[in-house]
C-alpha positions in Angstrom: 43.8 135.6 53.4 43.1 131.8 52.5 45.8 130.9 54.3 44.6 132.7 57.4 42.0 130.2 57.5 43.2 126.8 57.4 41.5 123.9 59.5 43.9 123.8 61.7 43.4 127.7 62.7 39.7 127.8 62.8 40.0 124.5 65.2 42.4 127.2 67.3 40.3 129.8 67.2 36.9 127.4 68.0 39.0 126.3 71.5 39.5 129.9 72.3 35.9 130.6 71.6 35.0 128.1 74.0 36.8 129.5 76.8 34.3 132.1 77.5 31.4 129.2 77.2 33.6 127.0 80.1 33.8 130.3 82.3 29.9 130.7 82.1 29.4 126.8 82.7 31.5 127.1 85.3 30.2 130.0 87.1 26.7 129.0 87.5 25.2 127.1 90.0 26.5 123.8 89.8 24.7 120.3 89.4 25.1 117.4 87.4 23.9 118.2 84.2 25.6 121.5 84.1 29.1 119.7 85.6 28.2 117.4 82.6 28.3 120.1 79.9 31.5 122.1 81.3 32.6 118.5 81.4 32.0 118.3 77.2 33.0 121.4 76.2 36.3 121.0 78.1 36.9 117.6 76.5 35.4 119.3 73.1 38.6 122.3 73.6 41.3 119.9 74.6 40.3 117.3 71.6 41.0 120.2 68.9 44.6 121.0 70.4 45.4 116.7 69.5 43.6 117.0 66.1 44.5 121.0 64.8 48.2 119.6 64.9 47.9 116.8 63.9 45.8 118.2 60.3 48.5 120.8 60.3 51.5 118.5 60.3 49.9 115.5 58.0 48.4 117.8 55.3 51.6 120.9 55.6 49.4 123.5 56.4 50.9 124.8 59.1 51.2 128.9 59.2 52.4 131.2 61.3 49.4 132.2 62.9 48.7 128.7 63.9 52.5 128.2 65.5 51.6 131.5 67.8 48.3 130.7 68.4 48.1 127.1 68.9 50.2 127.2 72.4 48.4 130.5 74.0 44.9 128.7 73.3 46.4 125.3 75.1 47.6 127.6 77.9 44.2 129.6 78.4 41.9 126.7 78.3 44.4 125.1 81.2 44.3 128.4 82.6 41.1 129.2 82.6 40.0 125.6 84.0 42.2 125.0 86.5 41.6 129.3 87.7 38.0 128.3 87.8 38.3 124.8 89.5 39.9 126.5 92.8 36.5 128.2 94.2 34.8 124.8 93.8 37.7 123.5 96.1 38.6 120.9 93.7 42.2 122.1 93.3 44.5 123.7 95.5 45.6 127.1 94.2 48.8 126.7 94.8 49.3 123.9 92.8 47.5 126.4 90.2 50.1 129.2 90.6 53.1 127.3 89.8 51.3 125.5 86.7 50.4 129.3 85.6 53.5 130.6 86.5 55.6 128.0 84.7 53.3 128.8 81.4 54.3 132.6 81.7 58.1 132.0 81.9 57.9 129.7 79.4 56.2 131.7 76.9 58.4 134.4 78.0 61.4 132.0 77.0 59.8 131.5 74.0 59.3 135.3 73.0 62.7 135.8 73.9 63.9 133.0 71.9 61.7 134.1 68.7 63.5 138.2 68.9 67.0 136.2 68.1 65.1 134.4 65.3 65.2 130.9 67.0 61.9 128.9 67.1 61.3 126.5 70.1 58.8 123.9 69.7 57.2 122.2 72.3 59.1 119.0 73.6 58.5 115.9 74.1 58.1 116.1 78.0 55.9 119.6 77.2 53.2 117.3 75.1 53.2 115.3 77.8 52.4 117.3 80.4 50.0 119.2 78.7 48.2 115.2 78.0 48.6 114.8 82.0 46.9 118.1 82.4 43.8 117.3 80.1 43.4 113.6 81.1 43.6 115.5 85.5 41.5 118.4 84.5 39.2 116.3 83.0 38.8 113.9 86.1 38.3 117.0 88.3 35.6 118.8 86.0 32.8 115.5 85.7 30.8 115.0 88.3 31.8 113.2 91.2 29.5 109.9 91.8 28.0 110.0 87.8 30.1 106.9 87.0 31.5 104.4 89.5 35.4 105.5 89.3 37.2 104.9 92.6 39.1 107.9 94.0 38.1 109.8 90.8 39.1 113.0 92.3 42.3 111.3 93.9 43.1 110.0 90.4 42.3 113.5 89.0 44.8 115.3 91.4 48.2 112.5 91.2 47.7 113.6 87.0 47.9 116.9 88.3 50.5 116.5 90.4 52.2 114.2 87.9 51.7 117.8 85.3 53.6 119.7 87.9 56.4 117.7 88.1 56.6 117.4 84.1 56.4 121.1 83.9 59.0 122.0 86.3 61.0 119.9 84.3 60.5 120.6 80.9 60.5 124.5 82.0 64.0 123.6 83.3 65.0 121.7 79.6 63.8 124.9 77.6 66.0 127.6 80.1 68.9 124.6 79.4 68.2 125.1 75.9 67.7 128.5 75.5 70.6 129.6 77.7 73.3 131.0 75.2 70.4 133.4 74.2 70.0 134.6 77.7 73.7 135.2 78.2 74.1 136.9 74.8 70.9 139.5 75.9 72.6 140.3 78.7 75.9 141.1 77.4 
């Protein structure tokens, strides 16, 4: 049971506990100061995927828990803000789908992967996209005209954009690297 709860997986489980608090922020009328907070929280939820790793790998606590539950909290607080940015008009939801979409398949890729025994970390071009997703996300969630950024929500959406690419791509590199277990399943 100590090992259950590790820094690491109580930073985990605080992002996830946010996700409800972003959905509320979100949902009610919106002004500054309330586009401020979801702004916070948001930052507050993507800062403890950098730093739960991060204690994990530097102090070798890393548990099992952590390696399952690390990714589906990264890919629910995306989810979750960019689901809830698209009736606020600040993203298309097209551009949504295929980031969602690629998550699923991935994860699926992953699941796969982990009934042969193999374990698939995230990649370099994965951690990189997920950075470009934070850093756009974040553009898009603070209010527009707070501070004087040029083109914020421009700048917000080529990050995006820039994510989309990356994810395509990297979702590519893992079915590349995962393809002998997909031709042994189906054998």
């Amino acid at each position: 049971m100590k090992q259950l709860f590790t820094v690491p997986n109580v930073l985990t489980g605080f992002r996830l506990a946010l996700i409800p608090v972003l959905i509320v922020l979100f949902s009610v009328t919106q002004s500054t100061g309330i586009e401020l907070t979801t702004f916070w929280v948001f930052s507050v939820a993507a800062a403890t995927d950098f730093v739960d790793g991060y204690v994990a790998r530097k102090y070798h606590i890393e548990t099992v828990l952590g390696k399952m539950m690390d990714p589906i909290a990264d890919k629910a607080l995306v989810t979750t803000a960019l689901i809830m940015l698209i009736p606020l008009h600040k993203i298309p939801a097209w551009v949504c789908l295929l980031i969602i979409s690629r998550e699923i398949i991935v994860t699926g890729f992953r699941g796969l992967a982990a009934t042969t025994g193999k374990v698939v970390a995230a990649g370099k071009v994965g951690k990189i996209k997920s950075n470009f997703q934070y850093f756009g996300l974040g553009f898009l969630i603070f209010p527009l005209g707070v501070l004087p950024v040029p083109h914020q929500h421009g700048i917000g959406m080529i990050l995006i954009y820039a994510s989309l690419v990356l994810a395509i791509w990297s979702g590519g590199a893992y079915f590349y690297k995962l393809r002998s277990i997909f031709f042994e399943t189906a054998r």
